[in-house]
N, C-alpha and C positions, 0 to 999 in steps of 0.2 A: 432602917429595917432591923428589927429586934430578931429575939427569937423564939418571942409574943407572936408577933405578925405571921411566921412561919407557921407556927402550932395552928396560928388557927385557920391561916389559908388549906393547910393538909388538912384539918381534919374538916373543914367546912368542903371542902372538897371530895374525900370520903364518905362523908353525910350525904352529899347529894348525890355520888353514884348509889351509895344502899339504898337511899329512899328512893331514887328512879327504879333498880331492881325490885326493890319490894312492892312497887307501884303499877309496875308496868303491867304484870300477868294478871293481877287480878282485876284490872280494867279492863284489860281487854277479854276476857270473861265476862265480865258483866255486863260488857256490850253486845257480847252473841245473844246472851239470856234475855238482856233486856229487845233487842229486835225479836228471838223467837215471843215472844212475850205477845210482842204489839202484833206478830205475825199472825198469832191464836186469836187476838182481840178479834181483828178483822176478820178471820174467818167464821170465827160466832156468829158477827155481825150480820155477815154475808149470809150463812146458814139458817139466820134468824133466831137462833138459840139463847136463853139466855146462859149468862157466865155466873157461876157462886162468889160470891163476894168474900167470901175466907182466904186465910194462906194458904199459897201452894208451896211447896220443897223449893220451888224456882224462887219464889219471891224471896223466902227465907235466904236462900244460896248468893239470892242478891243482894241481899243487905249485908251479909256477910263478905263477900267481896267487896261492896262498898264501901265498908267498915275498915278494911286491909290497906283499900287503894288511899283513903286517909291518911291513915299512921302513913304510910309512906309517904305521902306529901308533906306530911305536918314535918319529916324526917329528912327532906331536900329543902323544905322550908328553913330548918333548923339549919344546914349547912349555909343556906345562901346567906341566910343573919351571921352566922360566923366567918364566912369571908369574909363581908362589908365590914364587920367590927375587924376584921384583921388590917385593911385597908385604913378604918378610921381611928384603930390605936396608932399614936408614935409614941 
């Protein structure tokens, strides 16, 4: 055990708490928007109404959250490559 292996256990370790933190809020955001979302469908549906096929601010806000909740994965992703290479350097 170097002190290769260490650098990269710590920082692949710090990678995957930022990217859980940077991950976590905006999923779970874009899960309320995305159920209110299908909530509206269904009630068009019901009401018989039809819905506008353009963006609404929600959709937007979604994808933007979606966007967020990415980088952060791509960003825990990144740590967990970095343990395993700290594990697989000797």
């Amino acid at each position: 055990m170097g002190p290769i292996n260490l650098v990269l256990w710590i920082g692949g370790v710090a990678l995957m708490a930022i990217g859980y933190s940077r991950a976590r809020g905006p999923w779970a955001r874009y899960q309320e928007l995305r159920a209110q979302e299908e909530n509206v469908a269904r009630y068009d549906a019901w009401r018989g109404g039809v819905r506008e096929g353009g963006r609404t601010g929600a959709s937007v806000a979604m994808e933007l959250l979606r966007r967020q909740a990415q980088i952060g994965a791509l960003i825990a992703i990144a740590g967990f490559v970095s343990v395993f290479l700290g594990f697989l350097i000797r």
